[in-house]
C-alpha positions in Angstrom: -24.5 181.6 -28.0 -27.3 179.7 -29.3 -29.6 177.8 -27.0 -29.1 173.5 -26.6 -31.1 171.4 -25.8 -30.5 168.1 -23.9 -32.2 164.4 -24.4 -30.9 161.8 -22.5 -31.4 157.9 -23.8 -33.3 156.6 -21.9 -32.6 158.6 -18.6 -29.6 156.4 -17.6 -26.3 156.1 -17.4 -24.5 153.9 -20.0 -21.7 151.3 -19.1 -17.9 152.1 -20.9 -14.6 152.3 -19.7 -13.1 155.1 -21.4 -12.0 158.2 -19.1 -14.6 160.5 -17.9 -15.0 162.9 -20.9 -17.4 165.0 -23.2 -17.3 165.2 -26.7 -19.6 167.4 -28.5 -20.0 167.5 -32.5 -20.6 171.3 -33.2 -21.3 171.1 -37.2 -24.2 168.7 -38.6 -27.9 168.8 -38.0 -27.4 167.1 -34.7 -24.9 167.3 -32.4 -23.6 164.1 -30.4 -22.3 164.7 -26.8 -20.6 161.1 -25.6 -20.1 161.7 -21.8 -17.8 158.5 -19.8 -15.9 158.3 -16.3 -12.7 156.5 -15.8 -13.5 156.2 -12.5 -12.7 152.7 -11.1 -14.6 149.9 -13.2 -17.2 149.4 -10.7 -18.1 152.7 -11.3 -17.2 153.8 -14.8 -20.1 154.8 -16.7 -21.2 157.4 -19.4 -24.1 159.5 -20.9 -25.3 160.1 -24.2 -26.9 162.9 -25.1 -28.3 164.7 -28.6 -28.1 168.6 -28.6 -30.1 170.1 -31.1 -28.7 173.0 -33.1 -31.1 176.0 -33.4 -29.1 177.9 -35.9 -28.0 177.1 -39.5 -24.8 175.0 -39.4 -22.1 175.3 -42.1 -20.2 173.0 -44.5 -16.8 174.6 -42.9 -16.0 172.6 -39.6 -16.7 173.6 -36.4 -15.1 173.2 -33.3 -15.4 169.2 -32.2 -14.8 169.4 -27.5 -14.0 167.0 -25.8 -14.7 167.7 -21.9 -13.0 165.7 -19.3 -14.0 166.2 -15.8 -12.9 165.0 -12.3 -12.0 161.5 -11.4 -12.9 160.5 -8.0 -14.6 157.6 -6.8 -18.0 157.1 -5.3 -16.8 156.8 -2.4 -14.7 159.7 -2.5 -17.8 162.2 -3.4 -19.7 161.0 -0.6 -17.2 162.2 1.4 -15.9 165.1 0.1 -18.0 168.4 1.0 -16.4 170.8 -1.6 -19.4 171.0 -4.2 -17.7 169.4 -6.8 -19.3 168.2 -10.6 -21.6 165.2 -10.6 -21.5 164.4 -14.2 -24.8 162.4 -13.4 -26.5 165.5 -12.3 -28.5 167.8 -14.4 -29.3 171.5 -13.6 -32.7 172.9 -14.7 -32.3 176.7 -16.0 -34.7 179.1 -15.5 -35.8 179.7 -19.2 -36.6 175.7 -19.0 -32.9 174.7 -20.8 -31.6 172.0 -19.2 -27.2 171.8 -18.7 -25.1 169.2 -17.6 -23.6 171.0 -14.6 -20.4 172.1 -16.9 -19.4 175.9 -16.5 -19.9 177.3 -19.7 -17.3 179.9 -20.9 -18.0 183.3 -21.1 -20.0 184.0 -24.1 -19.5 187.8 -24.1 -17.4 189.2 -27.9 -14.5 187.4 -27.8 -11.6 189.7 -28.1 -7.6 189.2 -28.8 -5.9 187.4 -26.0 -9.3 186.4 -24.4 -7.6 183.0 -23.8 -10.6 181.2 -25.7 -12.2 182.0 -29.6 -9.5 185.3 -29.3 -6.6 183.0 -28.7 -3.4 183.4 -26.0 -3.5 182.4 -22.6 -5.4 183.7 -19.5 -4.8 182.0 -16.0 -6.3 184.3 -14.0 -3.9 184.1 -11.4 -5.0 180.7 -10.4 -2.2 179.1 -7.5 -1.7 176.0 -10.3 -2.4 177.9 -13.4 1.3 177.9 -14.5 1.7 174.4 -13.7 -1.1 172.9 -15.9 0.1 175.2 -18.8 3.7 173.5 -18.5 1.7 169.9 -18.3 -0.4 171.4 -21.4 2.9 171.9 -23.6 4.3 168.9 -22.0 1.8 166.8 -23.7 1.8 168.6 -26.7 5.6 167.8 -27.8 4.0 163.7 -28.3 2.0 165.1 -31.1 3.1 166.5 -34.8 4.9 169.6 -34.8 1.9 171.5 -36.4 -0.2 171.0 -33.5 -0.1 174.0 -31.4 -2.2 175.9 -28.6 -4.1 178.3 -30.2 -6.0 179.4 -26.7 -5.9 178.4 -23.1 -7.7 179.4 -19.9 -8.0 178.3 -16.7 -10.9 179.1 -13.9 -10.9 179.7 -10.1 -13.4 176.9 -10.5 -11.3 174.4 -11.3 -11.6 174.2 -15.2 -9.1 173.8 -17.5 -9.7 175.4 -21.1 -7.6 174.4 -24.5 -7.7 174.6 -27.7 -5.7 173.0 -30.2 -4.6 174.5 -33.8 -3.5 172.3 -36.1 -1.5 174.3 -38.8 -1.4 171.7 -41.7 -5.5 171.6 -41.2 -6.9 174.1 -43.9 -9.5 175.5 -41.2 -7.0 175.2 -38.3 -8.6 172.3 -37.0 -7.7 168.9 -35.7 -9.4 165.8 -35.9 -11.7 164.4 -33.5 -9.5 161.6 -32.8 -6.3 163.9 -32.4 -8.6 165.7 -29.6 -9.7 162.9 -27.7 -6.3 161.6 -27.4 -4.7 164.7 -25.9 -7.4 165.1 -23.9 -6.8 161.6 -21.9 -3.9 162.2 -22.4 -3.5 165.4 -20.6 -6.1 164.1 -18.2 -3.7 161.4 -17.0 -0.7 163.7 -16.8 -3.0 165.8 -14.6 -4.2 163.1 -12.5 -0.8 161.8 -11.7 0.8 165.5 -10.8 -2.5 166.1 -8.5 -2.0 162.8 -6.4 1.3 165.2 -5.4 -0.6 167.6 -4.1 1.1 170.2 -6.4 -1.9 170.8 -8.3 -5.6 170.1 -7.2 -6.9 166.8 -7.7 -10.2 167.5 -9.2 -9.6 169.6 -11.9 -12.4 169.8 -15.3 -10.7 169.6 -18.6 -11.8 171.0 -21.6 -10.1 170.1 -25.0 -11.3 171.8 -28.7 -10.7 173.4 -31.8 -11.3 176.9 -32.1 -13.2 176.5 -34.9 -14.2 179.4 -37.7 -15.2 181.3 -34.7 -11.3 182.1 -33.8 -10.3 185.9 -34.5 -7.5 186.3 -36.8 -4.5 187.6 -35.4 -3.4 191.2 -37.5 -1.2 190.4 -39.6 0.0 186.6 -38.8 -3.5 184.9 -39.6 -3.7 186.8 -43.2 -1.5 185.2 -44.8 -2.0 181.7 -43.7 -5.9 182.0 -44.8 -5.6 184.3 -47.4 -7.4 181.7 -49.9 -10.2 181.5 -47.8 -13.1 184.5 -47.9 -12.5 186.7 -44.5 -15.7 188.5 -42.8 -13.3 191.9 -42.1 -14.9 194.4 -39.5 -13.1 198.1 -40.4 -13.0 201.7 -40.5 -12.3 203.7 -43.4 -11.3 206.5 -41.2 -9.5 206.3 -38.0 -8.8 209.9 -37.1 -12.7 210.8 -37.5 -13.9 208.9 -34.3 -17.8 208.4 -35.6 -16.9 206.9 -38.5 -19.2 203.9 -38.7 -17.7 200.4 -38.5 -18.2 198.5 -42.0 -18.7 195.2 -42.1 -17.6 193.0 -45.3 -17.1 189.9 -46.9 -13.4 189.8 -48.5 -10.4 187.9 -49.8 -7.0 189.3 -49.1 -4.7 190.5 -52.3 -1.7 191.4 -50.7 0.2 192.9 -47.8 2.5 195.0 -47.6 4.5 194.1 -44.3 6.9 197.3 -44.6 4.1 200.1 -44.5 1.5 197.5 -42.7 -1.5 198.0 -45.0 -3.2 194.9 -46.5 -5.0 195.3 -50.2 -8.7 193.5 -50.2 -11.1 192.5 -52.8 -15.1 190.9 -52.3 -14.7 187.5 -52.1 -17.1 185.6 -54.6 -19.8 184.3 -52.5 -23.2 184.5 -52.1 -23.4 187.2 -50.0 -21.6 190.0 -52.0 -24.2 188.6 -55.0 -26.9 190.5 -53.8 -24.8 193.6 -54.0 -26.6 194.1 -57.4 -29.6 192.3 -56.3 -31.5 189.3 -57.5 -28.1 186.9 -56.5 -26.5 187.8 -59.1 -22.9 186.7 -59.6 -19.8 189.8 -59.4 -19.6 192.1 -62.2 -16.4 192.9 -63.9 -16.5 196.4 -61.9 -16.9 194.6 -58.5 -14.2 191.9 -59.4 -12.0 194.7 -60.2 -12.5 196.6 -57.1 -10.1 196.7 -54.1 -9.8 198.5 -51.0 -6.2 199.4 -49.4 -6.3 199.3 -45.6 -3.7 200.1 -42.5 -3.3 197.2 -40.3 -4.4 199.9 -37.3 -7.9 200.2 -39.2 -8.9 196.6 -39.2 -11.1 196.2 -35.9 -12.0 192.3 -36.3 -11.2 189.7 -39.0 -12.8 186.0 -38.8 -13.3 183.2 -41.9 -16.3 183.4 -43.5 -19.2 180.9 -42.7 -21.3 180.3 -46.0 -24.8 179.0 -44.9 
Protein backbone atom coordinates (compact mmCIF):
# COMPACT_ATOMS: atom_id res chain seq x y z
CA UNK A 1 0.00 0.00 0.00
CA UNK A 2 1.51 3.17 -0.81
CA UNK A 3 2.03 5.78 1.96
CA UNK A 4 -0.68 9.18 2.01
CA UNK A 5 -0.27 11.98 3.17
CA UNK A 6 -2.87 14.27 4.85
CA UNK A 7 -3.28 18.35 4.58
CA UNK A 8 -6.05 19.74 6.07
CA UNK A 9 -7.47 23.44 4.77
CA UNK A 10 -6.88 25.41 6.97
CA UNK A 11 -7.10 23.00 10.06
CA UNK A 12 -10.90 23.29 10.38
CA UNK A 13 -13.83 21.84 9.91
CA UNK A 14 -16.01 23.03 6.92
CA UNK A 15 -19.84 23.69 7.05
CA UNK A 16 -22.25 21.21 4.61
CA UNK A 17 -25.07 19.24 5.03
CA UNK A 18 -24.62 16.25 3.17
CA UNK A 19 -24.32 12.79 5.28
CA UNK A 20 -21.27 12.13 7.11
CA UNK A 21 -19.03 10.55 4.31
CA UNK A 22 -15.50 10.17 2.61
CA UNK A 23 -14.82 10.21 -0.84
CA UNK A 24 -11.38 9.63 -2.04
CA UNK A 25 -10.20 10.09 -5.77
CA UNK A 26 -7.57 7.22 -6.26
CA UNK A 27 -6.36 8.08 -9.98
CA UNK A 28 -4.89 11.69 -10.81
CA UNK A 29 -1.91 13.48 -9.46
CA UNK A 30 -3.84 14.38 -6.41
CA UNK A 31 -6.26 12.75 -4.66
CA UNK A 32 -9.35 14.65 -3.15
CA UNK A 33 -10.88 13.25 0.18
CA UNK A 34 -14.44 15.32 0.85
CA UNK A 35 -15.30 14.24 4.49
CA UNK A 36 -19.22 15.58 5.83
CA UNK A 37 -21.59 14.55 8.80
CA UNK A 38 -25.24 14.38 8.62
CA UNK A 39 -25.45 14.79 11.94
CA UNK A 40 -28.16 17.31 13.04
CA UNK A 41 -27.62 20.82 11.29
CA UNK A 42 -26.23 22.33 14.27
CA UNK A 43 -23.65 20.03 13.99
CA UNK A 44 -23.11 18.94 10.46
CA UNK A 45 -19.81 19.68 9.26
CA UNK A 46 -16.97 18.26 6.90
CA UNK A 47 -13.17 18.07 6.10
CA UNK A 48 -11.31 18.50 3.15
CA UNK A 49 -8.26 16.95 2.71
CA UNK A 50 -5.51 16.41 -0.36
CA UNK A 51 -3.65 13.00 -0.30
CA UNK A 52 -0.73 12.94 -2.24
CA UNK A 53 -0.05 9.94 -4.43
CA UNK A 54 3.64 8.60 -4.11
CA UNK A 55 3.45 6.15 -6.91
CA UNK A 56 2.80 6.55 -10.68
CA UNK A 57 -0.98 6.70 -11.30
CA UNK A 58 -2.57 5.22 -14.47
CA UNK A 59 -4.91 6.47 -17.31
CA UNK A 60 -7.20 3.21 -16.38
CA UNK A 61 -9.49 4.31 -13.44
CA UNK A 62 -9.10 3.51 -10.08
CA UNK A 63 -11.17 2.83 -7.47
CA UNK A 64 -13.23 6.29 -6.39
CA UNK A 65 -14.52 5.39 -1.96
CA UNK A 66 -16.78 6.96 -0.51
CA UNK A 67 -16.56 6.34 3.45
CA UNK A 68 -19.59 6.92 5.56
CA UNK A 69 -19.17 6.77 9.18
CA UNK A 70 -21.35 6.92 12.35
CA UNK A 71 -24.10 9.39 12.92
CA UNK A 72 -24.53 10.44 16.39
CA UNK A 73 -24.92 13.73 17.80
CA UNK A 74 -22.60 15.69 19.96
CA UNK A 75 -24.38 15.15 22.54
CA UNK A 76 -24.59 11.59 22.09
CA UNK A 77 -20.51 11.17 21.94
CA UNK A 78 -20.09 12.90 25.13
CA UNK A 79 -21.92 10.45 26.60
CA UNK A 80 -21.28 7.34 25.09
CA UNK A 81 -18.00 5.56 26.50
CA UNK A 82 -17.53 2.93 23.74
CA UNK A 83 -14.45 4.52 21.87
CA UNK A 84 -16.20 5.16 18.87
CA UNK A 85 -14.72 7.35 15.43
CA UNK A 86 -14.39 11.09 15.82
CA UNK A 87 -14.14 12.02 12.27
CA UNK A 88 -12.56 15.35 13.65
CA UNK A 89 -9.80 13.51 15.23
CA UNK A 90 -6.58 12.74 13.61
CA UNK A 91 -4.12 9.97 14.77
CA UNK A 92 -0.39 10.57 14.46
CA UNK A 93 1.59 7.26 13.18
CA UNK A 94 4.70 6.40 14.28
CA UNK A 95 6.62 6.75 10.91
CA UNK A 96 5.21 10.56 11.11
CA UNK A 97 1.93 9.61 8.53
CA UNK A 98 -0.86 11.08 9.77
CA UNK A 99 -4.78 9.02 9.33
CA UNK A 100 -8.02 10.11 9.87
CA UNK A 101 -8.89 7.49 12.53
CA UNK A 102 -10.57 5.07 9.70
CA UNK A 103 -9.53 1.26 10.00
CA UNK A 104 -7.75 0.60 6.96
CA UNK A 105 -8.33 -2.79 5.41
CA UNK A 106 -5.88 -5.35 5.44
CA UNK A 107 -3.36 -4.67 2.92
CA UNK A 108 -1.73 -8.13 2.95
CA UNK A 109 -2.03 -10.09 -1.09
CA UNK A 110 -5.44 -10.13 -1.71
CA UNK A 111 -6.57 -13.57 -2.58
CA UNK A 112 -9.96 -15.08 -4.08
CA UNK A 113 -12.94 -14.65 -1.81
CA UNK A 114 -10.90 -12.18 0.53
CA UNK A 115 -14.15 -10.25 0.63
CA UNK A 116 -12.27 -7.04 -0.70
CA UNK A 117 -9.73 -6.50 -4.14
CA UNK A 118 -10.33 -10.78 -4.27
CA UNK A 119 -14.12 -10.31 -4.44
CA UNK A 120 -17.04 -12.53 -2.37
CA UNK A 121 -18.17 -11.95 0.90
CA UNK A 122 -16.55 -12.31 4.38
CA UNK A 123 -18.57 -11.48 7.58
CA UNK A 124 -16.55 -12.79 9.92
CA UNK A 125 -19.11 -14.10 12.00
CA UNK A 126 -20.21 -10.67 13.10
CA UNK A 127 -23.88 -11.01 15.25
CA UNK A 128 -25.38 -8.39 12.29
CA UNK A 129 -23.21 -9.36 9.49
CA UNK A 130 -26.07 -11.19 7.70
CA UNK A 131 -28.42 -8.47 8.21
CA UNK A 132 -26.41 -5.62 6.64
CA UNK A 133 -25.61 -7.90 3.61
CA UNK A 134 -29.53 -8.37 3.13
CA UNK A 135 -29.81 -4.24 3.58
CA UNK A 136 -26.66 -4.24 1.01
CA UNK A 137 -28.71 -6.19 -1.72
CA UNK A 138 -31.74 -4.43 -0.56
CA UNK A 139 -30.43 -1.22 -1.78
CA UNK A 140 -28.97 -2.53 -4.67
CA UNK A 141 -32.30 -3.66 -6.54
CA UNK A 142 -32.98 0.71 -6.87
CA UNK A 143 -30.08 0.76 -9.14
CA UNK A 144 -29.52 -0.70 -12.93
CA UNK A 145 -29.41 -4.28 -13.25
CA UNK A 146 -25.60 -4.30 -14.10
CA UNK A 147 -24.70 -3.00 -10.81
CA UNK A 148 -23.65 -5.78 -8.74
CA UNK A 149 -21.42 -6.51 -5.44
CA UNK A 150 -18.30 -7.46 -6.50
CA UNK A 151 -16.80 -7.75 -2.64
CA UNK A 152 -18.18 -7.23 0.80
CA UNK A 153 -16.80 -7.42 4.30
CA UNK A 154 -17.73 -6.59 7.46
CA UNK A 155 -15.39 -5.97 10.82
CA UNK A 156 -15.86 -6.83 14.58
CA UNK A 157 -15.10 -3.09 14.61
CA UNK A 158 -18.05 -1.95 13.36
CA UNK A 159 -17.14 -1.32 9.54
CA UNK A 160 -18.94 -2.11 6.78
CA UNK A 161 -16.93 -2.90 3.42
CA UNK A 162 -18.48 -2.81 -0.34
CA UNK A 163 -17.72 -2.69 -3.47
CA UNK A 164 -19.67 -2.15 -6.33
CA UNK A 165 -19.15 -3.67 -10.04
CA UNK A 166 -20.72 -2.16 -12.58
CA UNK A 167 -20.86 -4.76 -15.58
CA UNK A 168 -21.70 -2.26 -18.55
CA UNK A 169 -18.46 -0.16 -17.17
CA UNK A 170 -15.46 -1.32 -19.46
CA UNK A 171 -13.16 -1.42 -16.26
CA UNK A 172 -15.95 -2.70 -13.94
CA UNK A 173 -16.35 0.49 -12.41
CA UNK A 174 -19.15 2.84 -11.49
CA UNK A 175 -19.29 6.38 -11.38
CA UNK A 176 -18.59 8.57 -8.63
CA UNK A 177 -21.91 9.76 -8.45
CA UNK A 178 -23.51 6.15 -8.66
CA UNK A 179 -21.25 5.52 -5.46
CA UNK A 180 -22.10 8.31 -3.45
CA UNK A 181 -25.71 7.64 -3.90
CA UNK A 182 -25.67 4.08 -2.61
CA UNK A 183 -23.64 5.01 -0.12
CA UNK A 184 -26.39 7.48 1.56
CA UNK A 185 -28.35 5.50 0.53
CA UNK A 186 -27.36 2.49 2.27
CA UNK A 187 -26.32 4.72 5.14
CA UNK A 188 -29.97 5.67 5.72
CA UNK A 189 -31.34 2.15 5.40
CA UNK A 190 -28.82 1.38 8.07
CA UNK A 191 -29.56 4.15 10.28
CA UNK A 192 -33.22 3.46 10.28
CA UNK A 193 -32.81 -0.64 10.93
CA UNK A 194 -30.22 0.36 13.88
CA UNK A 195 -32.71 2.72 15.77
CA UNK A 196 -34.49 -1.07 16.10
CA UNK A 197 -31.86 -2.28 17.86
CA UNK A 198 -31.48 -5.19 15.35
CA UNK A 199 -28.34 -4.01 14.17
CA UNK A 200 -25.80 -1.60 15.94
CA UNK A 201 -26.31 1.93 15.66
CA UNK A 202 -22.96 3.16 14.91
CA UNK A 203 -21.82 1.30 12.16
CA UNK A 204 -18.76 2.84 9.50
CA UNK A 205 -19.59 2.36 5.84
CA UNK A 206 -17.29 1.99 3.20
CA UNK A 207 -18.59 2.20 -0.45
CA UNK A 208 -15.98 1.63 -3.77
CA UNK A 209 -15.03 0.18 -6.93
CA UNK A 210 -12.65 -2.46 -6.95
CA UNK A 211 -10.70 -0.92 -9.29
CA UNK A 212 -7.87 -2.64 -11.69
CA UNK A 213 -6.59 -3.94 -8.54
CA UNK A 214 -9.67 -6.75 -8.41
CA UNK A 215 -8.30 -10.42 -9.21
CA UNK A 216 -10.02 -11.98 -11.98
CA UNK A 217 -12.09 -14.77 -11.27
CA UNK A 218 -10.80 -18.25 -13.40
CA UNK A 219 -12.56 -18.53 -15.95
CA UNK A 220 -15.70 -15.93 -15.49
CA UNK A 221 -13.57 -12.67 -15.64
CA UNK A 222 -11.66 -13.91 -19.01
CA UNK A 223 -13.99 -13.56 -21.11
CA UNK A 224 -15.64 -10.39 -20.05
CA UNK A 225 -12.03 -8.50 -20.33
CA UNK A 226 -10.53 -10.46 -22.83
CA UNK A 227 -9.97 -7.10 -25.00
CA UNK A 228 -8.11 -5.62 -22.38
CA UNK A 229 -4.09 -6.75 -21.74
CA UNK A 230 -4.17 -9.21 -18.44
CA UNK A 231 -0.85 -9.20 -16.06
CA UNK A 232 -1.20 -13.40 -15.78
CA UNK A 233 0.88 -14.95 -12.86
CA UNK A 234 1.44 -18.91 -13.92
CA UNK A 235 3.30 -22.06 -13.96
CA UNK A 236 4.26 -23.90 -16.92
CA UNK A 237 4.44 -26.95 -14.85
CA UNK A 238 2.24 -28.05 -12.08
CA UNK A 239 3.35 -31.50 -11.29
CA UNK A 240 7.19 -30.23 -10.75
CA UNK A 241 6.54 -28.23 -7.51
CA UNK A 242 9.79 -25.75 -7.92
CA UNK A 243 8.82 -24.67 -11.02
CA UNK A 244 9.22 -20.90 -10.84
CA UNK A 245 6.13 -18.73 -11.08
CA UNK A 246 6.22 -16.51 -14.48
CA UNK A 247 4.93 -13.49 -14.52
CA UNK A 248 3.49 -11.88 -17.98
CA UNK A 249 1.83 -9.39 -19.72
CA UNK A 250 -1.00 -11.01 -22.05
CA UNK A 251 -4.21 -10.84 -24.09
CA UNK A 252 -6.52 -13.86 -24.03
CA UNK A 253 -7.15 -15.85 -27.61
CA UNK A 254 -9.47 -18.27 -26.60
CA UNK A 255 -10.90 -20.73 -24.13
CA UNK A 256 -11.73 -23.78 -24.36
CA UNK A 257 -14.51 -24.27 -21.56
CA UNK A 258 -14.77 -28.19 -22.29
CA UNK A 259 -10.97 -29.13 -21.47
CA UNK A 260 -10.50 -25.75 -19.29
CA UNK A 261 -7.35 -24.43 -20.90
CA UNK A 262 -7.17 -20.82 -22.09
CA UNK A 263 -4.73 -19.93 -25.35
CA UNK A 264 -2.67 -16.51 -24.62
CA UNK A 265 -0.67 -14.23 -26.67
CA UNK A 266 1.67 -10.80 -25.43
CA UNK A 267 -0.36 -8.14 -25.45
CA UNK A 268 1.12 -5.01 -27.42
CA UNK A 269 2.30 -2.75 -24.86
CA UNK A 270 5.12 -1.17 -23.69
CA UNK A 271 6.24 -3.52 -21.54
CA UNK A 272 6.64 -6.66 -23.79
CA UNK A 273 8.58 -3.93 -26.24
CA UNK A 274 11.64 -4.32 -24.42
CA UNK A 275 11.52 -8.02 -24.97
CA UNK A 276 13.93 -7.23 -27.88
CA UNK A 277 15.32 -4.24 -26.25
CA UNK A 278 15.54 -0.62 -27.08
CA UNK A 279 11.30 -0.31 -26.91
CA UNK A 280 11.00 -1.75 -29.80
CA UNK A 281 7.43 -2.60 -31.04
CA UNK A 282 6.49 -6.90 -31.36
CA UNK A 283 8.09 -8.73 -34.10
CA UNK A 284 6.15 -10.90 -36.40
CA UNK A 285 7.68 -14.02 -34.33
CA UNK A 286 6.35 -12.57 -30.95
CA UNK A 287 2.93 -11.52 -32.53
CA UNK A 288 2.67 -14.96 -33.65
CA UNK A 289 3.52 -16.64 -30.40
CA UNK A 290 0.94 -18.20 -28.05
CA UNK A 291 1.04 -20.16 -24.98
CA UNK A 292 -1.80 -22.86 -24.16
CA UNK A 293 -2.62 -23.03 -20.40
CA UNK A 294 -4.88 -25.29 -17.96
CA UNK A 295 -7.17 -23.28 -15.99
CA UNK A 296 -5.42 -25.20 -12.65
CA UNK A 297 -1.99 -23.47 -13.85
CA UNK A 298 -3.01 -19.87 -13.76
CA UNK A 299 -2.10 -18.70 -10.04
CA UNK A 300 -3.28 -14.93 -10.41
CA UNK A 301 -4.70 -12.85 -13.27
CA UNK A 302 -5.36 -8.88 -12.84
CA UNK A 303 -5.82 -6.01 -15.87
CA UNK A 304 -2.88 -4.46 -16.77
CA UNK A 305 -1.95 -0.89 -15.56
CA UNK A 306 0.17 0.89 -18.33
CA UNK A 307 2.18 3.80 -16.56
Amino acid sequence: MSRKFLLRFGGRSLLSSSCFAKTTFRAGPIQITTVSSSQSSSSSSSLRLLRFPTTPTSSIPSSVTFRTLATKSSADSEESDSGGIDPDQDEALEDGDITDGWEEEDDADPQIGDGGDGGGIVLRDVPWGKRVLSIAHEILLQFSEDMKLFSFKTSPRGYIYVRLDKLSNKYGCPSMEEIENYSCLYKKRLEEVGQTGEIPDDLALEVSSPGAERLLKVPEDLERFKNMPMRVCYVEDHVEPRCPEKDDVFLLESIEAETEFCVWKLADVKENHGLLGKGRPLSRKQKDWRLRLPFSMLRKVTLYLEY
